[in-house]
N, C-alpha and C positions, 0 to 999 in steps of 0.2 A: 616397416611402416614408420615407427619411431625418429628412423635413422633418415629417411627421406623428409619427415617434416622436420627434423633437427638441420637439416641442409638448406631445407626454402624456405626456412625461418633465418638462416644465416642469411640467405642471398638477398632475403628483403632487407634487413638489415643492411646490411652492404649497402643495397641502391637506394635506401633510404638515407643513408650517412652522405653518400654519392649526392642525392639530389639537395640536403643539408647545405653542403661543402657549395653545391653550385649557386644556389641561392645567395650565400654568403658573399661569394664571389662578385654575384650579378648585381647586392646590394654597394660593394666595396667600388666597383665599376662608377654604378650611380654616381654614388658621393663624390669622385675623382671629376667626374665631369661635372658636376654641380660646383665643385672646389676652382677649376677650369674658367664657368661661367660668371662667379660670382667675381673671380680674381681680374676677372676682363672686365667686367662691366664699371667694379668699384674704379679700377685703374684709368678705365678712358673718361669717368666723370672728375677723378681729381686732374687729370692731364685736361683736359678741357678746359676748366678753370683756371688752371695754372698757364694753359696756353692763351686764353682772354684777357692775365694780368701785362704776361711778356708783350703780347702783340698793343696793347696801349702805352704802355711805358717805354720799352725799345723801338721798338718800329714804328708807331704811331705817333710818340712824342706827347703823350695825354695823358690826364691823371689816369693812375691805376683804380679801378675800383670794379665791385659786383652787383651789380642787377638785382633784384629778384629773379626776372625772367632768366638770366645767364644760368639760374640752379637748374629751372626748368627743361632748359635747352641741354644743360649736361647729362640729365637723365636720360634724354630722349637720344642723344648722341649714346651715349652708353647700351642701348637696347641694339643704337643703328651698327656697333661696332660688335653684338654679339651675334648680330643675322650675317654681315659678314664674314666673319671669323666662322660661320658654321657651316655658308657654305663654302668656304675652301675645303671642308674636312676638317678645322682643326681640333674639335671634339671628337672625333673618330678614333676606336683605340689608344685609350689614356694610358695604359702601362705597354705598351709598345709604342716609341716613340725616340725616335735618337735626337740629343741636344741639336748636336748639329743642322739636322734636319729640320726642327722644329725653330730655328731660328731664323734658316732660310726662307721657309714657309712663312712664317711673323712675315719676313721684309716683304716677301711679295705681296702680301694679301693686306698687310696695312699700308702699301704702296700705291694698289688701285683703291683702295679705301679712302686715302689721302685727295687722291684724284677726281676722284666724285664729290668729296664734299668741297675742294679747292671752287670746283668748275658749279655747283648746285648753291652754294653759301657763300663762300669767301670772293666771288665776282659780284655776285649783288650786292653782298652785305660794302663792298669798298665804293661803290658808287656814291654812298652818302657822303663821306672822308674827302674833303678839298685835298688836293695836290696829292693825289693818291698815285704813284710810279711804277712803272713796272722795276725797279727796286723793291719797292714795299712788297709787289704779289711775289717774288721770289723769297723773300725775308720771311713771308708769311707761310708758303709754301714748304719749305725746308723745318721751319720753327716746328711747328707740326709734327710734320712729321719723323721728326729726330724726337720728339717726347712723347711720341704714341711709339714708336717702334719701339728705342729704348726700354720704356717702361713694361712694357707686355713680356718685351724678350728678357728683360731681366727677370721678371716673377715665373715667368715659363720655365728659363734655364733653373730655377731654384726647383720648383715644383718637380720638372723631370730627373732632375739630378736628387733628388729625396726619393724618387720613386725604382729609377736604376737600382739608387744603394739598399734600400731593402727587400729587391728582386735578388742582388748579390750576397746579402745576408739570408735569402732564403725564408723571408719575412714574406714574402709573395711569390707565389707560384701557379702554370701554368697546366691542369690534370695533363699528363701525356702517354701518350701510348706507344709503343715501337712494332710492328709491323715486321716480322723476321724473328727467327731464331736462331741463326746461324753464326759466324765466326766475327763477320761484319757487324751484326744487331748489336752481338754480344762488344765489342770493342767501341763502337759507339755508346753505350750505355754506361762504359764503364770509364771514358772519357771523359763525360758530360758531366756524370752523379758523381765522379771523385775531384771535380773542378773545387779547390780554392771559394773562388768567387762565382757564385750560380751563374747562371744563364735563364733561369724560371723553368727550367724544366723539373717539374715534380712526375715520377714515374709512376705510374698505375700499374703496369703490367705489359704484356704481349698478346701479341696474335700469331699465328702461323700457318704456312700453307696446309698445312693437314691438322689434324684433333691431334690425333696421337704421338704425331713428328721427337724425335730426339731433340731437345735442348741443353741450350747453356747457360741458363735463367735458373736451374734450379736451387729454391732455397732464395734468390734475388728478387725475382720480381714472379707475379701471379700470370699464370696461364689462362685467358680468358676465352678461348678455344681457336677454331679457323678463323679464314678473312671471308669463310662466306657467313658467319655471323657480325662482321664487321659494324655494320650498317648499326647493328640493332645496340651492339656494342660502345658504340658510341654515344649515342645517343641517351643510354640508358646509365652510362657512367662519368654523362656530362664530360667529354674528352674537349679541349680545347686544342691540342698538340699534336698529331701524327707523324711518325717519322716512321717513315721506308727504305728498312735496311735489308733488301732481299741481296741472296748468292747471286751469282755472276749467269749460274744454271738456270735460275727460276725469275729473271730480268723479263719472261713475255708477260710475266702475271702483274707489271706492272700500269699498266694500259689501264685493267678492268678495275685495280687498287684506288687507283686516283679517282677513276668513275666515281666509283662511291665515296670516296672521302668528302668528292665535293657538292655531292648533294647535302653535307652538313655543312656547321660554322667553321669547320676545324681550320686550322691552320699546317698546311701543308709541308713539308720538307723531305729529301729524299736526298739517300747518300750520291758522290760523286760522279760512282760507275756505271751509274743507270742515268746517265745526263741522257743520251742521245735517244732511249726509249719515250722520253715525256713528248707528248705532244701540247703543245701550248706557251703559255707564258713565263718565263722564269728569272728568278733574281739567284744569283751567285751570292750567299751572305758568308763570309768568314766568321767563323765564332770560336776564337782564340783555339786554334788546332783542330777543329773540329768542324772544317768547311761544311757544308748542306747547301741543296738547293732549293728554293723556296719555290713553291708554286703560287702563283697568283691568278683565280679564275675569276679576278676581276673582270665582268662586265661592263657596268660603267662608270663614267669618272666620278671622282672625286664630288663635284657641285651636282652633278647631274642627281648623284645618292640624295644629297641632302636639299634639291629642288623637290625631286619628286616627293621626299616625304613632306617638306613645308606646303606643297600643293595639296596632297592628300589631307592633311589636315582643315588646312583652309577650307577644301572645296566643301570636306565632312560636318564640317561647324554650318558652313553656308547651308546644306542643304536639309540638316536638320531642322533647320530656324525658319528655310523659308517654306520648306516641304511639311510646314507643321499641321496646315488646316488638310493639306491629300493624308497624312497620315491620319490623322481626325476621321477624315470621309472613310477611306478603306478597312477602319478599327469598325465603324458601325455595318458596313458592307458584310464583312465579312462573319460579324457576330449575326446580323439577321439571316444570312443565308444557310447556315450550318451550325451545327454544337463544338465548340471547341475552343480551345486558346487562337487568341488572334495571331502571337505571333509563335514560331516554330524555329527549335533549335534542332542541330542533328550535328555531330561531332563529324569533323573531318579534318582532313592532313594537310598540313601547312608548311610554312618554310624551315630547313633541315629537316623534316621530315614528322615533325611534333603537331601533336593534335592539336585541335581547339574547337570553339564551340561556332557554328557560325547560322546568324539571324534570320528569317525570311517572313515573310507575311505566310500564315498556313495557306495552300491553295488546293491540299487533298482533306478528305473526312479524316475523324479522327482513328484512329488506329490500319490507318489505309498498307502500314507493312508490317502488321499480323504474320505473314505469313514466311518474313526475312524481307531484305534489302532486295528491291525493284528501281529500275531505272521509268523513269514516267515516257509515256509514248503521247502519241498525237491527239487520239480518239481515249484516250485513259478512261477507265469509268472511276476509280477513284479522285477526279478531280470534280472539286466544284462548280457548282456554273459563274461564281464571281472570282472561283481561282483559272477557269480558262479566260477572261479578262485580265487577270493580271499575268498571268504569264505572255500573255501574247505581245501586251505592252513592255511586259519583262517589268511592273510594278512587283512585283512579291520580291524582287531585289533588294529593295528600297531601305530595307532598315539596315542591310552588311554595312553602309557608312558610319554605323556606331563598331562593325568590326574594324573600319579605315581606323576612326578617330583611338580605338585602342591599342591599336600595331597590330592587329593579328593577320589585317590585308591591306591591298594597296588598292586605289581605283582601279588603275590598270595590271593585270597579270594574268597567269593561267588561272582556268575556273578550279577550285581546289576539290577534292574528292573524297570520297569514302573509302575507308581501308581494305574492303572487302572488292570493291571495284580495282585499286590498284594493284589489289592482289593479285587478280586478274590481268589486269594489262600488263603488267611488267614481265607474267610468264609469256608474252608473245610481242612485247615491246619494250625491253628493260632500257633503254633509252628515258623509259618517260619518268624516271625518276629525277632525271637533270630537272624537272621545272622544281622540284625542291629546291635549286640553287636559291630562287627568289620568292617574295612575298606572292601569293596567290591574289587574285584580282576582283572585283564588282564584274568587269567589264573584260573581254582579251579578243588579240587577233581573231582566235579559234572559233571564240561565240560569234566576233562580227561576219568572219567569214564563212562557220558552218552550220552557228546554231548550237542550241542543244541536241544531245545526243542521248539515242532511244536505248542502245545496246552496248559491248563495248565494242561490236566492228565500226560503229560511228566514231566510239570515244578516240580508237585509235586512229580514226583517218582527220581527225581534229585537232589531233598532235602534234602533225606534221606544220600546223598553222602557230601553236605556242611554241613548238621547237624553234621555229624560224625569228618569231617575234623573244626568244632567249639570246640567239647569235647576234641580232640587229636592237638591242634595248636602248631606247635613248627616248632624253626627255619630248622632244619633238616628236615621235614618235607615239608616245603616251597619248600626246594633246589630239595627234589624227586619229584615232584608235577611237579616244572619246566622242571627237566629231562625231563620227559615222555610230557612233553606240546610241548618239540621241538622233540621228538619222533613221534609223533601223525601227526604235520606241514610236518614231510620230508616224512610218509606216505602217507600224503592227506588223512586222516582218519576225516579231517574235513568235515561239510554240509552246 
């Protein structure tokens, strides 16, 4: 007995040092992209100015000087040059990031940047200016953007290049996992780990197709059992890494590997000889003798990522502020109707697979699953009579926009679940773990096309509508989805 709590006294430890390490991580992330923002917005308000003294003295032929207003204008320009720069991506992944890459990106995205304010500002603003040429709008044109580009790409390349070299000093690292035990696992690990100059692989340990399997980790790395605990393995030891190094023999188990990987955040890679197994999208990356191929279950672009979340912000702000007096109404509704808290939390599973807390207006009595977790039916007698009113309008929604406005969902996604329901569908539907790839939703295909669902043979014939709306994600998509969600509301086509 001793010897078993002396073990899960360890293991908490362990996952508590694990969740420590990850936190630290997710804080160090932050700061890089705050470091990102602040280095953009400082630079395009000094370049602004700097480009308002050139363009009167050389192009213009006019005394040089500053406005008050010109301070003004360079703030507001520096805000207009961080919503840019954001949705290209360029805040996405601050320690993965190649010089090169990120200079290229610079030029395009301060190119159509250039472009809009050429054609929104710089045509108006020259209409005032006698004998104003199309010389001058070239002049003006180019000036620009030779000192917004420059200046960006230059602080970038410093920034990336300070961040590579203490990824290769092993000042920063990436938790990783290896996936195989075998002749391969073991020669890629011993590759990587005795490299010179890192590559951000910090190694945690392995998995293997069986518990008990022979290895060649011993004494090297921790055995953290099979890859049918994968899932939870991850998860629970914050892995950011995966690498899939199976035998030649055991290449079918590769299919259901990936499955799960990418239901998390991880970052995917798998050795060379298992190219033609992968279904999907793959980048070829060389890493100094030590090829892998990356998998990218990138769904959608780059901008699309960072529309959809500026929209969900935005919509989230708007509909607090304006949805303030129906909130007001439904708080007194439902305190006269019934005993209990107005509003109701219940823990459910989220994107990579991680719980969270998510909001609703109560719409049952209180202690209505006394008895364990029930799915609510049509005719429920645990629901109230001003909670069958807001379901039907699908009002008891209404507060998850404080789950949008904190990240834990998006407007649009799959409805997110209880653990003990998925527990359930994935022994007769293990597909449905894919909607872990993305943030869970307000609003989805599934509700608009099935509704809610009373058991789990609904839950899974519901699936097939957020599986589809997973393969087809785009922002366009999002915006019809919501259409028809406030179509559906002024029907009452809700249950």
């Amino acid at each position: 007995m001793n010897v078993e709590g002396s073990i899960s006294g360890r293991r908490r430890k362990i996952r508590a040092k694990a969740r420590s390490n990850w936190l630290w991580s997710q804080q160090r992330k932050r700061a890089k992209i705050l470091l990102y923002l602040s280095s953009d917005w400082v630079i395009s308000i000094i370049v602004w100015l700097a480009f308002v003294l050139i363009r009167r003295e050389v192009i213009e032929w006019r005394e040089p000087h500053l406005e008050p207003q010109q301070f003004l204008n360079a703030g507001v320009i520096g805000i207009y040059w961080i919503i840019v720069y954001a949705i290209s991506g360029s805040y996405r992944k601050p320690f993965r990031r190649s010089r090169l890459q990120e200079v290229l990106q610079t030029f395009r995205t301060t190119l159509i940047g250039v472009l809009i304010i050429f054609f929104t500002i710089f045509l108006d603003d020259a209409a005032d200016i006698p004998n104003y040429s199309q010389h001058h709008y070239h002049w003006t044109l180019s000036t620009y953007m030779a000192l917004q580009f420059f200046a960006i790409a230059i602080v970038r390349f410093i920034i990336t290049t300070n961040t590579q070299v203490r990824i290769r000093n092993r000042k920063i690292g990436f938790p990783t996992l290896i996936v195989g035990c075998g002749p391969q696992a073991f020669n890629i690990y011993e590759e990587l780990h005795s490299m010179r100059r890192s590559l951000g692989y910090d190694f945690k340990g392995f998995v293997s197709l069986e518990d008990h399997k022979e290895n060649l980790f011993l004494g090297k790395l921790k055995h953290f059992g099979s890859t049918q605990k994968l899932f939870d393995i991850i998860l629970n030891r914050h892995i950011e890494e995966v690498i899939i190094a199976l035998e030649k023999g055991e290449s079918d188990q590769i299919g259901s590997i990936i499955e799960i990987c990418e239901q998390t955040n991880t970052h995917i890679k798998v050795v060379p000889d298992v190219y033609d197994y992968i279904v999907g999208s793959v980048k070829v990356s060389h890493i100094l003798g030590a090829p892998l191929i990356e998998v990218f279950p990138q769904i959608m672009k780059s901008w699309e990522v960072v529309a959809k979340r500026l929209f969900d912000l935005a919509f989230s702000i708007f509909a607090l502020i304006i949805l303030g007096p129906i909130y007001g109404i439904l708080t007194l509704c439902i305190k006269l109707d019934s005993k209990g808290p107005v509003l109701y939390k219940q823990e459910r599973i989220g994107k990579g697979g991680k719980p969270f807390y998510i909001f609703k207006f109560r719409s049952m009595y209180v202690d209505a699953e006394k008895m364990g977790p029930q799915l609510s039916s049509k005719d429920d007698p645990r629901i109230t009579k001003v909670g069958k009113i807001l379901r039907k309008l699908r009002l008891d929604e209404l507060p998850q926009f404080w789950n949008v406005l904190i990240g834990d969902m998006s407007i649009v996604g799959p409805r997110p679940e209880r653990k003990h329901f998925i527990d359930q569908i994935v022994k007769r539907a293990p597909h449905y773990r894919h909607l872990h790839k993305i943030k869970p939703g307000i609003t989805s295909w599934g509700q608009v096309k099935y509704g809610y669902a009373e058991n789990v043979d609904q839950m899974i014939r519901r699936l097939q509508f957020d599986i589809l709306y997973l393969e087809n994600m785009s922002f366009s998509l999002d915006l019809r989805i919501i259409l028809y969600t406030v179509i559906v509301m002024l029907e009452g086509r809700g249950k």
